[in-house]
DRENDO-1510 file (C-alpha; in Angstrom, 1 decimal, always signed):
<recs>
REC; n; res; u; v; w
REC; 1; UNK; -14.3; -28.4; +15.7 .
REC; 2; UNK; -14.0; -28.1; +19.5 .
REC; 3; UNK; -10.8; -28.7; +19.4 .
REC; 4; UNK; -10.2; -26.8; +23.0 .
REC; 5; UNK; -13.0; -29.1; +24.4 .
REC; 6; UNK; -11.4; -32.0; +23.0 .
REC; 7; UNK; -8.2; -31.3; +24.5 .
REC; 8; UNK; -10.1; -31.2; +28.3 .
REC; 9; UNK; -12.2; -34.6; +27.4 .
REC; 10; UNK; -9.1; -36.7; +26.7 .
REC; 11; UNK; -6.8; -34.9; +29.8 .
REC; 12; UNK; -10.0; -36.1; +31.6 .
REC; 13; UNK; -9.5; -39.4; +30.2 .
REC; 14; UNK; -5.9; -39.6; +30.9 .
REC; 15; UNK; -6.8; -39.0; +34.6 .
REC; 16; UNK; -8.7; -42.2; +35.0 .
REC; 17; UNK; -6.4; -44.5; +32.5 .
REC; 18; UNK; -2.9; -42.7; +32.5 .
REC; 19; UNK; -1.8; -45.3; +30.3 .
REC; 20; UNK; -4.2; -45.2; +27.0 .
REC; 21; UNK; -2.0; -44.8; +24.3 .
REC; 22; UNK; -4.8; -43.3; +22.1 .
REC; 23; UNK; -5.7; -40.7; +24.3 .
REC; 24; UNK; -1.8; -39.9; +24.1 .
REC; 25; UNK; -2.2; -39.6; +20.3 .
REC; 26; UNK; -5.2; -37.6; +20.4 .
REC; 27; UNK; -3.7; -35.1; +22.5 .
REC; 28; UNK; -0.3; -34.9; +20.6 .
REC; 29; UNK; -2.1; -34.4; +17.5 .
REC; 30; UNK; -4.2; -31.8; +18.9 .
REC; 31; UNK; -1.4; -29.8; +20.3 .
REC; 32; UNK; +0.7; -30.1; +17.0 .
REC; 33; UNK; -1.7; -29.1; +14.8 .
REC; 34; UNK; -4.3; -27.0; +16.1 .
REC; 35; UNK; -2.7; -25.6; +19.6 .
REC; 36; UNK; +0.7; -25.0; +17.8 .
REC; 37; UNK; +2.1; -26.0; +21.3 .
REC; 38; UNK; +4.8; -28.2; +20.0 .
REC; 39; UNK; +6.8; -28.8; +23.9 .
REC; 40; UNK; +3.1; -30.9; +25.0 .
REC; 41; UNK; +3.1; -32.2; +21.5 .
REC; 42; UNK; +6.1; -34.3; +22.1 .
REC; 43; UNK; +5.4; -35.1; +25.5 .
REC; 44; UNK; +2.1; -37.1; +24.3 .
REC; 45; UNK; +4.0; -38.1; +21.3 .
REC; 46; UNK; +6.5; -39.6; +23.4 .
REC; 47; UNK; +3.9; -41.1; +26.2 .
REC; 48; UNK; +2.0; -42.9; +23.1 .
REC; 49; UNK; +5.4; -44.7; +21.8 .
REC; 50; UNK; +6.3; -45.6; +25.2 .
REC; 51; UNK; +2.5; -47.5; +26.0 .
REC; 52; UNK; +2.2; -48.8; +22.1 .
REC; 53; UNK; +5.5; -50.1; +21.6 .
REC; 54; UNK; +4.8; -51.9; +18.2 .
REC; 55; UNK; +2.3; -48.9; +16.8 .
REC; 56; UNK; +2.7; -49.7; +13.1 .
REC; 57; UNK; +2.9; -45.5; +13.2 .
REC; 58; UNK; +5.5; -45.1; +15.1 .
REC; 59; UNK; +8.0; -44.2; +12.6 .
REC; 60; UNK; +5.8; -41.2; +11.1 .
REC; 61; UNK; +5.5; -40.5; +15.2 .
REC; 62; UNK; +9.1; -40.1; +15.3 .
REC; 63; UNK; +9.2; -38.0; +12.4 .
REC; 64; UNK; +6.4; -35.9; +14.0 .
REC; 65; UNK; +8.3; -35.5; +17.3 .
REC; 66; UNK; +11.8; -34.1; +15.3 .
REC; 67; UNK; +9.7; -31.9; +13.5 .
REC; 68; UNK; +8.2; -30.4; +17.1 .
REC; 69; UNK; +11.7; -30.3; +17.9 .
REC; 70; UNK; +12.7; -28.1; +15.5 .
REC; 71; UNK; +9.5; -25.9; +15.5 .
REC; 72; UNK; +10.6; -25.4; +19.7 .
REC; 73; UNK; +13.8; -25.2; +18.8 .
REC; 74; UNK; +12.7; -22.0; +16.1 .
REC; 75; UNK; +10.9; -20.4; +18.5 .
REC; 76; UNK; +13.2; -20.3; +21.3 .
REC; 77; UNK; +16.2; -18.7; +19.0 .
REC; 78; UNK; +13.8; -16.3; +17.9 .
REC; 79; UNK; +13.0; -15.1; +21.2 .
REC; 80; UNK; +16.4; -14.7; +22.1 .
REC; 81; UNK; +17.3; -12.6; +18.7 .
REC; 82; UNK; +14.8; -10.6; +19.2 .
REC; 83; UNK; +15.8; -9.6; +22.8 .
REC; 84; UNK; +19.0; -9.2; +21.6 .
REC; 85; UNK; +17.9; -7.2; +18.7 .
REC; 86; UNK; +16.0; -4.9; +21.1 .
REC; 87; UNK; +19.4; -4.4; +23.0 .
REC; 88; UNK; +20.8; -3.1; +20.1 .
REC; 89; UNK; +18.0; -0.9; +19.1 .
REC; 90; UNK; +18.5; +0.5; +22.6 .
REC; 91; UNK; +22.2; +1.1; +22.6 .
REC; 92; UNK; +21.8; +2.5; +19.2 .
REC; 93; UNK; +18.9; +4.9; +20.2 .
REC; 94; UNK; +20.9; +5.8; +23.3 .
REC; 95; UNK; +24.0; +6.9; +21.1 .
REC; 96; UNK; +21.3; +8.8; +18.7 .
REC; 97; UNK; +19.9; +10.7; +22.0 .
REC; 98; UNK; +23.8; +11.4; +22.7 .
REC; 99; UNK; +25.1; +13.1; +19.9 .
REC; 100; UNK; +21.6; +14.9; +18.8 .
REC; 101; UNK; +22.5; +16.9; +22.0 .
REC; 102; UNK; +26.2; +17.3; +20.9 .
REC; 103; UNK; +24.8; +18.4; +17.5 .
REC; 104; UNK; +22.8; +20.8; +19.3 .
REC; 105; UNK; +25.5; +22.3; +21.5 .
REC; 106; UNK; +27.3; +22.8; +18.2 .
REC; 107; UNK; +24.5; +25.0; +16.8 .
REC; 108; UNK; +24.4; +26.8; +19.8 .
REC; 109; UNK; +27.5; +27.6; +20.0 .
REC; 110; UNK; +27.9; +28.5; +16.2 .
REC; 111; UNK; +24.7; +30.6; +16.5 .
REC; 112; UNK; +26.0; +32.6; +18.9 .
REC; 113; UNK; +29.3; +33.2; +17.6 .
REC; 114; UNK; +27.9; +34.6; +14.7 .
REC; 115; UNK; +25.6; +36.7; +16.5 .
REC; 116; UNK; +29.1; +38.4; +17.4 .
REC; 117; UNK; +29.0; +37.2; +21.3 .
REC; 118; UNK; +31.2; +34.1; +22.5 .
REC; 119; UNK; +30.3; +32.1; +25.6 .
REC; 120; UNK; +32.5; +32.5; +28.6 .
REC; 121; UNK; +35.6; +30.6; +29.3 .
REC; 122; UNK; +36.0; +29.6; +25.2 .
REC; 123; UNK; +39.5; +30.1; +23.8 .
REC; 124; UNK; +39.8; +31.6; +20.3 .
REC; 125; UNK; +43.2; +31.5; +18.4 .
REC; 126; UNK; +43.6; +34.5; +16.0 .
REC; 127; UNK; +44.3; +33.8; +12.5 .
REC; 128; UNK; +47.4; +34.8; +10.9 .
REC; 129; UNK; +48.3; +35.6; +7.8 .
REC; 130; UNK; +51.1; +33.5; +6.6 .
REC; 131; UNK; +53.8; +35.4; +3.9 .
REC; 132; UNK; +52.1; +38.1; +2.7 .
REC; 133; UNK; +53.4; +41.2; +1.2 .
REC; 134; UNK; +51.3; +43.5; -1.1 .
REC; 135; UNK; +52.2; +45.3; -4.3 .
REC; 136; UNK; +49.5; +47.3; -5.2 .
REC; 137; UNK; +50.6; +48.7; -9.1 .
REC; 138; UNK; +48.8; +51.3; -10.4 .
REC; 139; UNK; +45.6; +52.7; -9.1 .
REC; 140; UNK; +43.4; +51.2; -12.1 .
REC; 141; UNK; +44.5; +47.8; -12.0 .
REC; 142; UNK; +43.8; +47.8; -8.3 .
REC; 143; UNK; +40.2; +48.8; -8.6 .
REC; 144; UNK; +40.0; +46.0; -11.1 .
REC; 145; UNK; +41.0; +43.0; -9.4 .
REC; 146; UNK; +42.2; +43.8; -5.5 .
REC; 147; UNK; +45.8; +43.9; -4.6 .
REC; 148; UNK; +48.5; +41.5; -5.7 .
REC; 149; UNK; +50.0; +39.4; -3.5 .
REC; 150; UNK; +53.9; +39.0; -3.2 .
REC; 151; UNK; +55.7; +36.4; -0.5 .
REC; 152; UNK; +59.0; +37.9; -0.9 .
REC; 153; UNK; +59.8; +39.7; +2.0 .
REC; 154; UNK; +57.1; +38.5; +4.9 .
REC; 155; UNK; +58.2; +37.5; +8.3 .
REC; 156; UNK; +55.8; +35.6; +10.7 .
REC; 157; UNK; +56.7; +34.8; +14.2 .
REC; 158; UNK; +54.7; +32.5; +16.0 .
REC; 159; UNK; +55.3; +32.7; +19.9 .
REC; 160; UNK; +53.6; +29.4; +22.3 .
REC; 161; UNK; +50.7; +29.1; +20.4 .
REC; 162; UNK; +49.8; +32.7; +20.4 .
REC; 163; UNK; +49.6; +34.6; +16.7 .
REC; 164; UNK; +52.1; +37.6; +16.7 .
REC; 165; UNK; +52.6; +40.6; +14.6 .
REC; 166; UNK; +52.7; +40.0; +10.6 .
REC; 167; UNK; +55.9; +42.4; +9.3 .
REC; 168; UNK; +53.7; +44.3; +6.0 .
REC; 169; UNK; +55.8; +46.3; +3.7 .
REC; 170; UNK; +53.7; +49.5; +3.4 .
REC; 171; UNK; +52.8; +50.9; -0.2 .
REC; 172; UNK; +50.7; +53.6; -1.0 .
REC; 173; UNK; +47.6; +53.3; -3.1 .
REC; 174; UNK; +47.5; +56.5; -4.4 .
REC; 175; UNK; +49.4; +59.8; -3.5 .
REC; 176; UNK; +46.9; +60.2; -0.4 .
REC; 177; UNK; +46.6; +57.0; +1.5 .
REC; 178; UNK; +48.6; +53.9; +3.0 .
REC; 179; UNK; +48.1; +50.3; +4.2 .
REC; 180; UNK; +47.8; +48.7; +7.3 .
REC; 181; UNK; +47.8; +45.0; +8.4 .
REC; 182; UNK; +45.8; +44.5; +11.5 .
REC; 183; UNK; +47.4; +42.9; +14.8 .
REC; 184; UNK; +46.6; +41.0; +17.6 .
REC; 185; UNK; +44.5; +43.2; +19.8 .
REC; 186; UNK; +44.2; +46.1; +17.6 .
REC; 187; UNK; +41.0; +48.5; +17.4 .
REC; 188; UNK; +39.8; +50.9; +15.0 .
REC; 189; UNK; +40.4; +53.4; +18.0 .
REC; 190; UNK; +43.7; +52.4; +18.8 .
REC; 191; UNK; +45.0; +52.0; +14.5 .
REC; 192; UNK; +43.4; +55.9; +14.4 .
REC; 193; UNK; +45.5; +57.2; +17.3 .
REC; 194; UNK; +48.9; +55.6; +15.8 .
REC; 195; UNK; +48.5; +57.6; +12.7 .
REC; 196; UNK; +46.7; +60.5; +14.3 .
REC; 197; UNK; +43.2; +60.3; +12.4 .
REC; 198; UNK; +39.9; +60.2; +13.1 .
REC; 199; UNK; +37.8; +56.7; +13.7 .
REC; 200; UNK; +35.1; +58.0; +11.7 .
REC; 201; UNK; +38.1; +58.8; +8.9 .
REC; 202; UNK; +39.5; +55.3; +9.4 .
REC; 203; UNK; +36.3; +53.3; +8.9 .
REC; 204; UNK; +35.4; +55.7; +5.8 .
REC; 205; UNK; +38.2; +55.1; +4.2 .
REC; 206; UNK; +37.2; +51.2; +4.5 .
REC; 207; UNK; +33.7; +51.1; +4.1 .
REC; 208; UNK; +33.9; +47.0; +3.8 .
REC; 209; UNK; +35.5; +46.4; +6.8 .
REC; 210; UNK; +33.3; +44.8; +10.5 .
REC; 211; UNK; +34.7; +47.5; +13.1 .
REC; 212; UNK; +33.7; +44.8; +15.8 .
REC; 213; UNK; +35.4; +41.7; +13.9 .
REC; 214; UNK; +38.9; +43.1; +13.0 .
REC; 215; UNK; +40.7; +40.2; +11.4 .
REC; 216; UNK; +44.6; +39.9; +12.1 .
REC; 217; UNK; +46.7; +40.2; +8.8 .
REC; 218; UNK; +43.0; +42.3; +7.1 .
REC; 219; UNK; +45.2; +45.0; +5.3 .
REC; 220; UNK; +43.5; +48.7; +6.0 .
REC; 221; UNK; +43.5; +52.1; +3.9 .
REC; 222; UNK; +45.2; +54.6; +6.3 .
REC; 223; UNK; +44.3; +57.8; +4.8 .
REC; 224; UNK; +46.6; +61.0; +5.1 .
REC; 225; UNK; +45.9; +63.3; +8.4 .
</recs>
């Protein structure tokens, strides 16, 4: 079952009679079947039909030496799909890598808009509100469902990209207090001093309302002075 120190004892043999056909055989089997080496077991295959040209065998030889063929043949497209296999693995792991850090600069971006601070050189577009004209109806009904919305006499200019001023008919809640509809640039401060309030009037009279995130077209309570 030495089947390594069989292989050395007939290449040792072969060295002295290049030509024995039986050595040839020996080999060829050994290197088919227990070296799994199928390149030098067609090249002994192919010595031995070569020095015993009328073998009775040498049709199952032939038969041997196809099927080595196609064993070499296996292994050699199997190494190259593989490598090309691990190409792809690496161009797809490389794209991974790439948009992880995309996805990231996303969340950090996100994150900190939220947090109410927005990196430097970003560009935000203020929302407008498109046709939008309020008729509140009586004071119950507007604690019960929020005001009514009606698109009859809106006009929205829109000038380069830029949002501009949303025209809001004015209706008064109650006998006390009016409406507002934010605009580009405004402030609590700055809505105050056009009706000649108080801030501290101004955001009490709109309890809900972020005085650092004023939305353009978010309709305001204006109470009386």
């Amino acid at each position: 079952m030495d089947y390594k120190g069989a292989i050395e004892c007939f290449e040792k043999s072969l060295q002295v009679n290049p030509k024995s056909g039986s050595a040839h055989l020996e080999l060829a089997c050994l290197y088919d079947k227990n070296e799994s080496d199928p390149a030098a077991a067609i090249y002994h295959f192919e010595r031995y039909l070569k020095f015993q040209q009328n073998a009775g065998n040498a049709d199952v030889i032939r038969q041997r030496i196809l099927a080595c063929k196609q064993d070499l043949a296996r292994s050699v497209f199997a190494g190259l799909e593989t490598q090309a296999l691990q190409n792809e693995f690496e161009k797809l792991r490389i794209e991974n890598q790439r948009l992880r850090e995309e996805l990231e600069k996303f969340k950090s971006y996100y994150d900190t808009k939220r947090g109410g601070v927005m990196p430097e050189n970003t560009l935000v577009t203020p929302r407008v509100m498109l046709s939008t004209n309020y008729n509140f109806g009586n004071q119950a009904s507007t604690q019960r469902s929020g005001p009514s919305v009606n698109t009859d006499s809106t006009s929205v200019h829109n000038n380069a990209g830029h949002a501009a001023t949303s025209s809001v008919t004015r209706s008064s809640i109650n006998d006390s207090a009016r409406s507002y509809s934010v605009k580009a640039g405004d402030t609590p401060s700055s809505i105050a001093r056009q009706y000649g309030i108080k801030v501290e009037v101004l955001l009490a009279a709109n309890p809900r309302i972020d005085e650092r995130k004023l939305r353009v077209g978010q309709l305001l309570k204006i109470p009386a002075p």
